[in-house]
N, C-alpha and C positions, 0 to 999 in steps of 0.2 A: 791526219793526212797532211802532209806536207805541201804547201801551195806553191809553184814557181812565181821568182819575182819577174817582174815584165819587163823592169828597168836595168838597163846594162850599161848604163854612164858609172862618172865618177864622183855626181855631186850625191850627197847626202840627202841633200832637202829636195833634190828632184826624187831619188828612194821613198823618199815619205808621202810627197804630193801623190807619187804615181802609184804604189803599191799598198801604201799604211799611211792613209791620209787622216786615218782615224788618230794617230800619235801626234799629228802636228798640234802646235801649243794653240789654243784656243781660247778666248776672252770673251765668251757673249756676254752682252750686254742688254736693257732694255733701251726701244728707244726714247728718246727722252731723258735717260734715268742721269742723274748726278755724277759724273767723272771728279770732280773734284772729291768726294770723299774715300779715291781712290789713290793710294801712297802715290806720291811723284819724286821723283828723284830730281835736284836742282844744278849745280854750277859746275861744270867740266871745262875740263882748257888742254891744248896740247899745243908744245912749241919747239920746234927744231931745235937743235945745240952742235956743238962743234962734231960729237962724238956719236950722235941719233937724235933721236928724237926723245920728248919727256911727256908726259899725261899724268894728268893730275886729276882731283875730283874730291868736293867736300864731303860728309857724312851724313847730314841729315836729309831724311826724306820727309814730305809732309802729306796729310791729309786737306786740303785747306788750307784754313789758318791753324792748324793745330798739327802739333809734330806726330808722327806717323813711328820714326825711327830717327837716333842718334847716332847707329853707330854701321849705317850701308856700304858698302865697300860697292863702289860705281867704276873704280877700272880693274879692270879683269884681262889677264892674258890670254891671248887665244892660242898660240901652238909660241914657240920659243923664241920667233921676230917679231911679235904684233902685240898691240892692247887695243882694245875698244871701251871706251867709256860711256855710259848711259846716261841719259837725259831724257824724261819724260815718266810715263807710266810705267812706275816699278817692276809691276811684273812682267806684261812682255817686253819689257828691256832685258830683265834678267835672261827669260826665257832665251829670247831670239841669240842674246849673248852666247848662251850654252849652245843655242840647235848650233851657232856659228860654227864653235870652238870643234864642235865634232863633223861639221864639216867640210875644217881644213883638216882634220887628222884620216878623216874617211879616203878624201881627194889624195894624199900623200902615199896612205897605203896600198889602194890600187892605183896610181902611176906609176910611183915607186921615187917619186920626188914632191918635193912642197910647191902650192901657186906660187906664181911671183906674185910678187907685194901688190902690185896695181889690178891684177888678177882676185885675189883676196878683194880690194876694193868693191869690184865688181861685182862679186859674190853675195857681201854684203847689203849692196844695192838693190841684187833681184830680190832679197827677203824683205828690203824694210819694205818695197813695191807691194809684194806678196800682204803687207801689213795693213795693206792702204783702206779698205774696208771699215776697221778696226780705229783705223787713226782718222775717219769719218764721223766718229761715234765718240772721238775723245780720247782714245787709248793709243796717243800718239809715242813715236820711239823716235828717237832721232838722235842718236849716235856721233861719235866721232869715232874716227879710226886712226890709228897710227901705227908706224911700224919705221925698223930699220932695212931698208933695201940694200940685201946682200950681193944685186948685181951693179947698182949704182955706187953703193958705199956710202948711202946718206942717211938719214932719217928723213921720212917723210910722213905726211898727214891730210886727212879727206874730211870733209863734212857732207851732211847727207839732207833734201828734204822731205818731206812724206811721201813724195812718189815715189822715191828711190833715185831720185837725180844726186849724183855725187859731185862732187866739186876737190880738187885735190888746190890746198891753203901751201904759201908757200914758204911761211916765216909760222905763225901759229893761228891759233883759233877756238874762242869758246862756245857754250852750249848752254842754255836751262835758263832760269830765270834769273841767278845775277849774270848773263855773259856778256850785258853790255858795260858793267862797271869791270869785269875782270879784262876784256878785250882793250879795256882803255888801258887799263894800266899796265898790259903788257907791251902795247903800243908803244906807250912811255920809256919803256925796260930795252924792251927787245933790239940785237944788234947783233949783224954778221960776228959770226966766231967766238959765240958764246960759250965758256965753259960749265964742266956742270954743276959746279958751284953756281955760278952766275947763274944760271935758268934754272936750276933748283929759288936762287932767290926771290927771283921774276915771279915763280908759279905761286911763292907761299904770300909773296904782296900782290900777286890779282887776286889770290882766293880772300885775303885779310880785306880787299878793299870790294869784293862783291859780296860779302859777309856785313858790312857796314853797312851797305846802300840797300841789301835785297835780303827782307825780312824772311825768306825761306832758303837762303845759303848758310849752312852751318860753321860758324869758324872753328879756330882753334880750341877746345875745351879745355884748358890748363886744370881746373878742378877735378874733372872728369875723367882725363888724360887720351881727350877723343882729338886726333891729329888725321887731318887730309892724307887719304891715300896717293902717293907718289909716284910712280915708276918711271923706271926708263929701257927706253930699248938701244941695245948698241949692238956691234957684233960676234961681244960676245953672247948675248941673250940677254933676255929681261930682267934686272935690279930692281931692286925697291930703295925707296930713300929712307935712314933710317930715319926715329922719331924725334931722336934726341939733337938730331940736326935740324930737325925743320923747328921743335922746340928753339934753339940756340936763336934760329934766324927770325921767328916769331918773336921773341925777347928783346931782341935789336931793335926791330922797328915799334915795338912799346916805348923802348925808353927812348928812342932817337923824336916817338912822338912825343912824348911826354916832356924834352927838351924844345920842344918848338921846333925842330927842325924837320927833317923827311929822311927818309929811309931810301937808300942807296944799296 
């Protein structure tokens, strides 16, 4: 017998809280019990450019001091203007990433149009709130969001804390455990009217220089052929950057070190 739902909104995750709370992602834990031998995901960056916005994110996840995974893919598109990038506890990063993605496509199909960008913001906020529990115990998620705003015409970008307090960044921003060495050196990069060359380059020298400094940011694996995940959002929809370019620009700033000099 078929049960009526109770809920007649358009959010997804209100659907699940109120009718099928049993399907929301769930992480129990003991208390007490060790969070670190639980995968973490480490160094995300996102930064405005002439044409959107770009989101970046190393690969490796760790357990501790010991690697978990080499090869995480940590920015994920959520419907065809937005990326969210994960930072923190693997899995419900992952998770909340997915419940997200299904519902901005839930919200679009009964409206019959997509959030606005700052809207999506917002959304994302009541979850990680919804998290807070969870990230009391260690099983913290904290995200960045970005996206290109089709009514402004820009690309923009949010950072979140464990309450669900969002903060909209106005140039760029990173996340995880190297993001005070990648923050610096976008610092350094970063300049009105960047192309996407140029913030492609920016993104591959903070991840190269939070990879140096922060024993759990994955760099470049040139043996391996493990390269930072890319993307960008513009109007036309989401890109990926290919590898053989961040390769190229990864090379440059070897031998520009290897000359003594710094990378430009």
């Amino acid at each position: 017998m078929a049960i009526e739902a109770t809920y007649k909104g358009s959010s997804f995750f209100e659907l699940l809280q109120q009718d099928h709370p049993h399907l929301l992602p769930r992480f129990p834990i003991e208390p007490g019990a060790d969070t670190s031998k639980i995968p973490h995901g480490t160094t995300v960056l996102a930064a405005r450019y002439r044409d959107g916005v770009l989101v970046a994110g190393d690969r490796l996840a760790t357990e501790g001091y010991r690697v978990a995974s080499r090869d995480v893919e940590k920015v994920i598109a959520t419907d065809q203007h937005s990326l969210i990038a994960i930072a923190g506890a693997a899995g419900p990063s992952i998770e909340m990433a997915r419940v997200f993605s299904v519902e901005l496509e839930h919200y679009e199909k009964i409206e019959g149009e997509s959030l606005v960008l700052e809207g999506k913001a917002n959304k994302l906020s009541q979850m990680i709130r919804q998290n807070l529990p969870a990230a009391m115990q260690g099983l913290v998620v904290v995200p960045l969001f970005a996206g290109y705003d089709t009514r402004r015409r820009i690309g923009r970008l949010w950072k979140f804390d464990i309450t669900g307090g969002r903060y909209e960044e106005a140039n760029f921003e990173a996340n995880g455990s190297g993001s005070l060495y990648a923050r610096e050196s976008m610092k350094q990069d970063w300049q009105e009217g960047l192309d996407r060359d140029g913030v492609l380059r920016m993104a591959v020298r903070a991840l190269t220089a939070a990879s140096d400094e922060d024993r759990a940011t994955g760099g470049i694996d040139l043996e391996r052929r493990i390269f930072p995940v890319i993307r960008f959002s513009v109007e036309e929809g989401i890109e990926a950057a290919a590898e053989d370019q961040i390769e190229a620009i990864y090379r440059e700033i070897l031998q520009e070190r290897s000359a003594g000099g710094t990378a430009s």
